[in-house]
C-alpha positions as CSV (number, residue, x, y, z in Angstrom):
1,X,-4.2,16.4,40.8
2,X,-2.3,19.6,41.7
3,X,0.4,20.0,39.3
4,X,2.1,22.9,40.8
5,X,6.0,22.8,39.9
6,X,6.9,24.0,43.8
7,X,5.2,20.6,44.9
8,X,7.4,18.0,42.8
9,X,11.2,17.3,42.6
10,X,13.2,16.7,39.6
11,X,13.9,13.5,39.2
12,X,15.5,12.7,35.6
13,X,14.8,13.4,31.9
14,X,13.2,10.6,29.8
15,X,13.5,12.2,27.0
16,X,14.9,15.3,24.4
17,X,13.7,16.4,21.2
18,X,13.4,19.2,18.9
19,X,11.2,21.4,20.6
20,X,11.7,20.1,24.5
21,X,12.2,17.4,26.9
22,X,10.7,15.5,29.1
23,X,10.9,15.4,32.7
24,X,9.9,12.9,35.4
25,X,9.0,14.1,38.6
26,X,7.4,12.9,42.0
27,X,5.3,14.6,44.6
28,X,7.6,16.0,47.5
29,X,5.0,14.5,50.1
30,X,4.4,11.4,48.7
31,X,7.3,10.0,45.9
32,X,4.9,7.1,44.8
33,X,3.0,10.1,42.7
34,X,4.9,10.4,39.9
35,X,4.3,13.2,36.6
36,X,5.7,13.2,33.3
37,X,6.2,17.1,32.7
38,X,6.7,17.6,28.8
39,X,8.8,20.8,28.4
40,X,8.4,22.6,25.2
41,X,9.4,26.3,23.6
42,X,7.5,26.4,20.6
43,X,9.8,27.9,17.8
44,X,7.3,29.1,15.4
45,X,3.4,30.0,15.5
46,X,2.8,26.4,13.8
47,X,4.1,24.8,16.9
48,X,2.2,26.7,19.3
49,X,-1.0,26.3,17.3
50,X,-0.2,22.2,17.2
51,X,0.9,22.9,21.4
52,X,-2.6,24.5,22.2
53,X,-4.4,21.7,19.7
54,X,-2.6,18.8,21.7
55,X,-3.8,20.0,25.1
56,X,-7.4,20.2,23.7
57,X,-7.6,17.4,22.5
58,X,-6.2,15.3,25.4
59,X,-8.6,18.3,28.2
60,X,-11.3,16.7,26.3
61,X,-10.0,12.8,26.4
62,X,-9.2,13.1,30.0
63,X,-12.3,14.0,30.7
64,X,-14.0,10.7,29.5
65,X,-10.8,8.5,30.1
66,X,-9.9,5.2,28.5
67,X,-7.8,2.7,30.1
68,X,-5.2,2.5,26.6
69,X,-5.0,6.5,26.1
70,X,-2.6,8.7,27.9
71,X,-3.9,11.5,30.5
72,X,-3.5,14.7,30.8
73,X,-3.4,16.8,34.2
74,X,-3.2,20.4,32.4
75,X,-0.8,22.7,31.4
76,X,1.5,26.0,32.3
77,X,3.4,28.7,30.6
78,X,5.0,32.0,31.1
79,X,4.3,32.4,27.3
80,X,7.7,31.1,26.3
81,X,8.1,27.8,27.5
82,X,5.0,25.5,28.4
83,X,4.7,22.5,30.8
84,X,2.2,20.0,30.3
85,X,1.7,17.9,32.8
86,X,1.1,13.6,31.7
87,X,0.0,10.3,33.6
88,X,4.1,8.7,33.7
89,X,3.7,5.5,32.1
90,X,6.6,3.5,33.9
91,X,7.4,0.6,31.2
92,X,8.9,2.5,28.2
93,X,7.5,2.4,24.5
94,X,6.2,-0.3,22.2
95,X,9.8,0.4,19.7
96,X,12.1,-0.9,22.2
97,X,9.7,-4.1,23.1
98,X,9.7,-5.4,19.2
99,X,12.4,-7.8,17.8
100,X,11.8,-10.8,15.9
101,X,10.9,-13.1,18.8
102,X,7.8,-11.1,19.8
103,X,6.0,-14.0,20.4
104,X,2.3,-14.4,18.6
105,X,0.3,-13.7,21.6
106,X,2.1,-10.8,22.7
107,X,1.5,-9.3,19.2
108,X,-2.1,-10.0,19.2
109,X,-2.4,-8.5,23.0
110,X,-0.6,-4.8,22.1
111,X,-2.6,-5.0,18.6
112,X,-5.7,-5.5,20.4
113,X,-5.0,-2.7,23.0
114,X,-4.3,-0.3,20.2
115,X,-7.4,-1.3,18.3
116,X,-9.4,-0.7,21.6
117,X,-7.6,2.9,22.0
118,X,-8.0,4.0,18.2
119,X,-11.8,2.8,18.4
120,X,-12.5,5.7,21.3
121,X,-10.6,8.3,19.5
122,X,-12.5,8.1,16.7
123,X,-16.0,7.4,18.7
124,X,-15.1,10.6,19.9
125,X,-14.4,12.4,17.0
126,X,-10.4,12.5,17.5
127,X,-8.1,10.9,14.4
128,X,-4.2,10.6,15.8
129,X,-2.2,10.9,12.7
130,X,1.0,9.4,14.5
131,X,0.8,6.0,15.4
132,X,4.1,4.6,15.3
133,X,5.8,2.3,18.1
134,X,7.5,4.9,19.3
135,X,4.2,6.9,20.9
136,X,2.9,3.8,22.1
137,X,3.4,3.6,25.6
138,X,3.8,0.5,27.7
139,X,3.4,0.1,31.8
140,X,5.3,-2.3,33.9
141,X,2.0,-4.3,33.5
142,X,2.0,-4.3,29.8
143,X,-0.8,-2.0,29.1
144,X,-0.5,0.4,26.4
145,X,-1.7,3.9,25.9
146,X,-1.5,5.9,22.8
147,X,0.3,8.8,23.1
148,X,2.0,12.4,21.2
149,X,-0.9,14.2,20.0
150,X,1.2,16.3,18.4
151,X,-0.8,16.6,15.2
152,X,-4.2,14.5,16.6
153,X,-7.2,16.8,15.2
154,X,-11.1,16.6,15.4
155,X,-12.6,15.3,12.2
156,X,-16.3,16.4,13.0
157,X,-17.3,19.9,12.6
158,X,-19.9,21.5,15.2
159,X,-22.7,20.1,13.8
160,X,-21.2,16.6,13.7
161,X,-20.2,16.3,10.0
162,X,-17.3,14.6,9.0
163,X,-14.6,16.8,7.4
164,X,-11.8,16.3,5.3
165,X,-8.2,17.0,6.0
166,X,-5.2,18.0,4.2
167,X,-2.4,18.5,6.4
168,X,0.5,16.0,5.2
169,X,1.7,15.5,9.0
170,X,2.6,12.0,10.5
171,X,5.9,9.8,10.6
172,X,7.0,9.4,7.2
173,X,7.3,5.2,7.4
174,X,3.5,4.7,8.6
175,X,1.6,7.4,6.7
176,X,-1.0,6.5,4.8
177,X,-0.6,7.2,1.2
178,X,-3.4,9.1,1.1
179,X,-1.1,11.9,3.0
180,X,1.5,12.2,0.8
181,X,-0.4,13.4,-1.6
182,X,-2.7,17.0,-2.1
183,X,-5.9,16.0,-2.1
184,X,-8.3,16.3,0.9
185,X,-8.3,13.1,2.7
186,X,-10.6,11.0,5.5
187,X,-9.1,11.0,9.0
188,X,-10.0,7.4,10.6
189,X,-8.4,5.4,7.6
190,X,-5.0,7.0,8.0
191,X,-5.1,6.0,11.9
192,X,-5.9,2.2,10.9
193,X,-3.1,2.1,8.3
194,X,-0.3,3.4,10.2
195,X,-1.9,0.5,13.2
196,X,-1.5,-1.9,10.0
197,X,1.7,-0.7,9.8
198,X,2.7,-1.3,13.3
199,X,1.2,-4.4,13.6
200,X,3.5,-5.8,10.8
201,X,6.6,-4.6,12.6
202,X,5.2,-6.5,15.4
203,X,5.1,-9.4,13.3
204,X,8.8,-9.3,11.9
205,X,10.7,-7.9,14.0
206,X,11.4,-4.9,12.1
207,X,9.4,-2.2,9.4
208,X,7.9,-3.9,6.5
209,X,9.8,-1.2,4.3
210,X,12.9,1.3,4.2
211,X,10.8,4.2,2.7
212,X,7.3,4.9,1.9
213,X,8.0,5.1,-1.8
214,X,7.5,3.7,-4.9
215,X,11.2,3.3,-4.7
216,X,10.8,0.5,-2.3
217,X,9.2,-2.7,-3.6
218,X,7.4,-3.9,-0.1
219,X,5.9,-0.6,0.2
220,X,4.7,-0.6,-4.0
221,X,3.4,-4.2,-3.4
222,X,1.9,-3.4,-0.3
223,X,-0.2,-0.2,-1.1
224,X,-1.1,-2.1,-4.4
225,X,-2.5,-5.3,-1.8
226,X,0.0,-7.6,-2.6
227,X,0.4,-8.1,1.2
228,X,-2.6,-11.0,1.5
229,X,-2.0,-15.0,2.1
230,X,-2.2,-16.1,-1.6
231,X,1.1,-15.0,-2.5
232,X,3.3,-17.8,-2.9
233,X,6.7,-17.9,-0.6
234,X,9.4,-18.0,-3.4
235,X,12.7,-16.4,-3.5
236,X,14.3,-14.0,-6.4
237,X,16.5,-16.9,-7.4
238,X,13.2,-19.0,-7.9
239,X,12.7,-21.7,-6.0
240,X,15.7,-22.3,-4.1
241,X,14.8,-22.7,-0.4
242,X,11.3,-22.8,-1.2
243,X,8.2,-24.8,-1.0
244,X,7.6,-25.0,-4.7
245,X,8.8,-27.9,-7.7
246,X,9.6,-26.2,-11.1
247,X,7.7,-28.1,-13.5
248,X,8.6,-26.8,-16.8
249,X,9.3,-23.5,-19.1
250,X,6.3,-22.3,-20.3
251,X,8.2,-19.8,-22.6
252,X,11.6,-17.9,-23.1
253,X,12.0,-14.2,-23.9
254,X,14.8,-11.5,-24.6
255,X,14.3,-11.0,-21.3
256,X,13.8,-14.4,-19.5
257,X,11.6,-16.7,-19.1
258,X,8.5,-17.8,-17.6
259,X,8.3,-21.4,-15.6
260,X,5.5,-23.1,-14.7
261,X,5.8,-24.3,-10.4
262,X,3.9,-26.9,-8.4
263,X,3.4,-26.6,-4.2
264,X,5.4,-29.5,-3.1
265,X,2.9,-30.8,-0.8
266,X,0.2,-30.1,-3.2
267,X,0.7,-30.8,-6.4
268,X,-2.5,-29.4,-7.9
269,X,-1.4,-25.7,-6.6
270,X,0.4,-24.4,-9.8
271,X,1.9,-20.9,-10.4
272,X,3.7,-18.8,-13.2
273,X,7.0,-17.1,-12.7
274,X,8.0,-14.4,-15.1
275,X,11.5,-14.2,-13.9
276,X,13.1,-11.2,-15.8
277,X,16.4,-9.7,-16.0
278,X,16.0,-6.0,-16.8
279,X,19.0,-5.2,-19.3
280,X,18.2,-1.1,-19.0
281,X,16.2,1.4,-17.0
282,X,12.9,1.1,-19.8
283,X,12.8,-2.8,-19.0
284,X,13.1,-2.0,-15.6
285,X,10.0,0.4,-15.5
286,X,8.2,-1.9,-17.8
287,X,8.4,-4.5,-14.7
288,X,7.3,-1.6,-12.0
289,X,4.3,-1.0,-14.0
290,X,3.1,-4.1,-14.9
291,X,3.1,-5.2,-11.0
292,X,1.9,-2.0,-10.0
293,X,-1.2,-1.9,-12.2
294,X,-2.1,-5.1,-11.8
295,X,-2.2,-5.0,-7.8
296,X,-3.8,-1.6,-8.3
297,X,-6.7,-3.9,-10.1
298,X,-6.6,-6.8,-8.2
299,X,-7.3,-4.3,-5.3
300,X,-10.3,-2.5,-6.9
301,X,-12.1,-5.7,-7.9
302,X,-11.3,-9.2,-9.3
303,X,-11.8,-9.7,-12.9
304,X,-12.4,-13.3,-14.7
305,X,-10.8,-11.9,-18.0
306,X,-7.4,-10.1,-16.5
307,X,-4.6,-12.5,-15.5
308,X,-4.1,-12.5,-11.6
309,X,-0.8,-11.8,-10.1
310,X,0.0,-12.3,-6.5
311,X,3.6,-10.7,-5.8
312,X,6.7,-9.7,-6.9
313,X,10.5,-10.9,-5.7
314,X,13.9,-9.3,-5.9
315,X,17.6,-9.1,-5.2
316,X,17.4,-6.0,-7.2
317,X,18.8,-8.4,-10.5
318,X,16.5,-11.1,-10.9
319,X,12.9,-9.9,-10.4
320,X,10.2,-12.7,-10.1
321,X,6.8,-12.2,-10.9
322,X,4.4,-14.7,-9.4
323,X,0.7,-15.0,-11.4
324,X,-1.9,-17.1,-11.6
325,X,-1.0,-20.2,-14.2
326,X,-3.6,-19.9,-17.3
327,X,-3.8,-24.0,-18.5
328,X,-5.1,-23.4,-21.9
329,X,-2.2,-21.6,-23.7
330,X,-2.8,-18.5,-26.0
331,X,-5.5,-17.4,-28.2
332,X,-2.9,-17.4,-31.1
333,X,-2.8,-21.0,-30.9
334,X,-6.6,-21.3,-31.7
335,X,-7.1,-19.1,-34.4
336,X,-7.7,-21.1,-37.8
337,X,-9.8,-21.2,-40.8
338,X,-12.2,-23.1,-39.0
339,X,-13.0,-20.9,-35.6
340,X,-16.7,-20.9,-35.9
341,X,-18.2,-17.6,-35.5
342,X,-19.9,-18.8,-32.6
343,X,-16.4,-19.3,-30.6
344,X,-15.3,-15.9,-32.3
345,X,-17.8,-14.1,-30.7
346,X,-17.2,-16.2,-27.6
347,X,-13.6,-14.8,-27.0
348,X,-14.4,-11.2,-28.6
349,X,-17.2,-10.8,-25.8
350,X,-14.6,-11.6,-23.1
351,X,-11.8,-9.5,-24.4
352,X,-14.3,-6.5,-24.5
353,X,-15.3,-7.5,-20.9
354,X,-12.0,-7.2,-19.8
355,X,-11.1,-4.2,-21.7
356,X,-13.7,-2.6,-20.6
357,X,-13.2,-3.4,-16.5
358,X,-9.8,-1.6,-17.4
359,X,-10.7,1.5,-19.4
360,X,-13.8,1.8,-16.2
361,X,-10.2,1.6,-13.9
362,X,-7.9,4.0,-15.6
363,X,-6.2,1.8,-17.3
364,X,-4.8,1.1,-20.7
365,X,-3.0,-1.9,-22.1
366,X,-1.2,-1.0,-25.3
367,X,-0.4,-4.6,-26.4
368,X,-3.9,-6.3,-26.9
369,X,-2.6,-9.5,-29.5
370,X,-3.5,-12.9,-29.3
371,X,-0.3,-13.7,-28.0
372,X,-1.5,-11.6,-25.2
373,X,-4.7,-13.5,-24.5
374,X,-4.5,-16.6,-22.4
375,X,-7.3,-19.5,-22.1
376,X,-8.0,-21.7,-19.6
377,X,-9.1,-25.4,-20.8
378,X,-12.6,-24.1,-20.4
379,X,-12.0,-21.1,-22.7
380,X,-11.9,-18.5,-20.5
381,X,-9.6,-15.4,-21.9
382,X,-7.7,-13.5,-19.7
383,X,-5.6,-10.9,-20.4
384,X,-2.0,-10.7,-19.8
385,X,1.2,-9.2,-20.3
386,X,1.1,-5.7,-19.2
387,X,4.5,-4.5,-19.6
388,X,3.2,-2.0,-21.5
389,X,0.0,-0.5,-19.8
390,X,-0.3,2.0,-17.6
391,X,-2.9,5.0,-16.0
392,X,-4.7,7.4,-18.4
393,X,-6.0,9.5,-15.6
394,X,-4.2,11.8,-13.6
395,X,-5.3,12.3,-9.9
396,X,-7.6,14.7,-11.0
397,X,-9.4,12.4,-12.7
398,X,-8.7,13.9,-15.9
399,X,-7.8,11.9,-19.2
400,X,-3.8,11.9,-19.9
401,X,-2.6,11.9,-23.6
402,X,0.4,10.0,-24.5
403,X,3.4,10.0,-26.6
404,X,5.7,6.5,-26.1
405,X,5.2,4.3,-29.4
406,X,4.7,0.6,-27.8
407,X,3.2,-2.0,-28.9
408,X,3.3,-4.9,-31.6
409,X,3.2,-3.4,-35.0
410,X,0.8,-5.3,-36.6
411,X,-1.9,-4.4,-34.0
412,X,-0.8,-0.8,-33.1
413,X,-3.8,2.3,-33.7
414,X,-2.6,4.4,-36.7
415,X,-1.6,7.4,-34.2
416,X,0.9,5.4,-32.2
417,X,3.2,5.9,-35.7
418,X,3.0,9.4,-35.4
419,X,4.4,12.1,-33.4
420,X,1.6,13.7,-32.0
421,X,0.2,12.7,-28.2
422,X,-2.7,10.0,-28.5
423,X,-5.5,9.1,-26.1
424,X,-5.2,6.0,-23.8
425,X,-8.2,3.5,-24.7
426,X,-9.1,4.1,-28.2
427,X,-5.6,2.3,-29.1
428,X,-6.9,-1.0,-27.1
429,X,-10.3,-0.9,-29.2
430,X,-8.1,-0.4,-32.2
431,X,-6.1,-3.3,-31.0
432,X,-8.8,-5.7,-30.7
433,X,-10.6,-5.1,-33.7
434,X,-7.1,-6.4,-35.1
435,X,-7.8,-9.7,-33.2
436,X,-11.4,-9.9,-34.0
437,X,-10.5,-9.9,-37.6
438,X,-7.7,-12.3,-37.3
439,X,-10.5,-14.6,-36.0
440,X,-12.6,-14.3,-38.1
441,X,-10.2,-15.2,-41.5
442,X,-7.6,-17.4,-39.7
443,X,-5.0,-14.6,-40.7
444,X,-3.7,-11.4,-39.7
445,X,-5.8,-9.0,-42.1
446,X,-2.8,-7.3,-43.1
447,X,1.3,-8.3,-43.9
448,X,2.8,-5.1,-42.4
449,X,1.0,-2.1,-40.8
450,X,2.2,0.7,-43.0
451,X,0.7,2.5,-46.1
């Protein structure tokens, strides 16, 4: 198609921006042809480097064509501003289609058409880097083309090897986390999360999250894979409007409580709330951890001997933390005089399992006591409580020493009295050598941990 300006008249702006606008136009000799003509004066040598990128990328995908990617006639410039010249697609963007009434169908028939589009960008060696609703074009007919290549890059060098990338570039509310941060990163993966993303805006009506920060508790429970079909629908004021029974308190707290819940249509489906009010800012980050390195875990692989937890609820008072319901009590309750060494060695095995899965993770407990330790009626331990724990290695992967004092006293490592910085796991081993000697005399082997 001839995309000379002389043969097409104005006909309105779609659309402004930072850098432009865009025009529609139609062919003088035959106003059925219509053009979207994107207008931009790069401000910077960034811009025109992303500018000359853009039109590469799409010369190239125009050339092969998919029916669900946008097409590109080419491209002018007097060296200041520069026109390039698009397929107009006539039925808006995929932002102004969502609301909460987006019926299922509809969702799965956009979601598909993404996945097709996505799936030949990548065949052909193209990652996007900013899918959002908003470059998600839509015809009259409903079919929708990816568009904005604004930051869309190769990931395959020459010789067809996959490269890293480390550009932080995309729409802040569906970037992968991966791109917030400085390490080199895939290209594909961060195209199917920010699709992720958009499907679940699709689905209610409106972004999953405010920010894409650990600030915002849908985003913390989503990158940490709370976002799956096994956690339970209850509220932050427990089970009000919900489909669960409470049952009974397990057990009470300085800082609340934890209640045992039954499904009301099934009975046998039993959960754990730890409802917490947070009374100061340490409590409060002693919450954020726990749920954050326990998704983080739950994500990497599922462990017999670590407690399960499925979600986390708040009105930003009452925080509710839903996890799997242990039916045998705590280890405390079993130790006695008579634990045979058989059953010592029973537990001990499975508490070094455990502890062991989390020192392989990164992670470090800080509060290994038999309170801590739940069973099952068939004697499976599993540890819980992790108000305390948190990551011993930095990005980097290397170790991290610490300096906060936590912890029950009777079980703490002797360097957790001191001043000076301490590494992460040896504490937990110290911890449940504690608990394997409480087993084996029925007692705590000391009546205070000091000299």
């Amino acid at each position: 198609m001839s995309t000379t300006p002389s043969t097409f008249n104005f006909v309105r702006i779609l659309g402004n921006g930072a850098y432009g606008e865009v025009i529609l136009l139609e062919k003088k000799t035959n106003p059925n042809v219509k053009v979207a003509m994107k207008k931009i004066v790069p401000k910077d040598k960034i811009d025109l480097k992303l500018l000359k990128n853009e039109y590469l990328v799409l010369q190239a995908l125009t050339k092969i064509g998919h029916v669900n990617v946008i097409r590109m006639y080419g491209m002018e410039t007097d060296n200041i501003t520069f026109s390039m010249y698009l397929e107009y697609i006539n039925g808006g963007n995929l932002h102004k289609k969502i609301s909460a009434e987006m019926s299922l169908e509809k969702v799965k028939f956009y979601f598909r058409q993404l996945v097709d589009g996505l799936s030949f960008l990548h065949e052909n060696s193209v990652v996007h880097r900013d899918i959002k609703p908003e470059n998600l074009l839509l015809t009259k007919l409903d079919i929708l083309k990816i568009a904005d290549f604004g930051f869309a890059n190769s990931y395959r060098n020459e010789d067809g090897e996959e490269r890293m990338l480390t550009t932080n570039c995309g729409t802040k509310l569906f970037m992968a986390p991966e791109v917030f941060t400085n390490n080199p990163y895939r290209g594909p993966p961060v195209d199917v999360w920010s699709a992720g993303v958009v499907l679940a805006e699709m689905l209610i009506g409106v972004p999953p999250w405010d920010s894409a920060t650990d600030a915002s508790y849908p985003y913390l429970l989503w990158i940490t894979n709370a976002c799956d079909d096994e956690e339970p629908k209850i509220s932050s004021t427990m089970t009000n409007g919900t489909e669960y029974n409470i049952v009974k308190t397990l057990g009470e707290g300085a800082y609340g409580q934890v209640i045992l819940v039954e499904k009301r249509e099934n009975p046998n489906k039993k959960i754990a709330l730890k409802k917490i009010v947070p009374k100061d800012e340490r409590t409060l980050e002693m919450i954020n951890s726990e749920v954050h390195v326990l998704q983080t875990l739950k994500r990497i692989k599922r462990h017999q001997n670590i407690i399960k937890i499925f979600g986390m609820k708040t009105d930003n008072v009452k925080y509710c933390i839903s996890m799997e319901y242990v039916d045998g009590g705590e280890l405390f309750k079993k130790i006695s005089h008579e634990m045979s060494l058989e059953k010592v060695k029973f537990f001990f095995r499975q508490l070094v399992d455990g502890l062991s899965f989390l020192h392989e993770n990164g992670v470090v407990h800080r509060d290994i006591k038999p309170e801590n330790l739940l069973l099952t009626k068939s004697d499976t331990l599993k540890i819980a409580d992790f108000g305390f724990s948190t990551f011993y290695r930095k990005e980097n992967g290397e170790e991290e020493m610490f300096t906060l004092q936590c912890g029950t006293n009777f079980f703490m490592a002797p360097e957790l009295f001191t001043n000076n910085p301490y590494r992460g796991p040896p504490v937990d081993v110290w911890s449940a050598g504690v608990v394997l000697a409480e087993m084996l005399i029925g007692r705590l082997p000391w009546e205070n941990a000091t000299e």
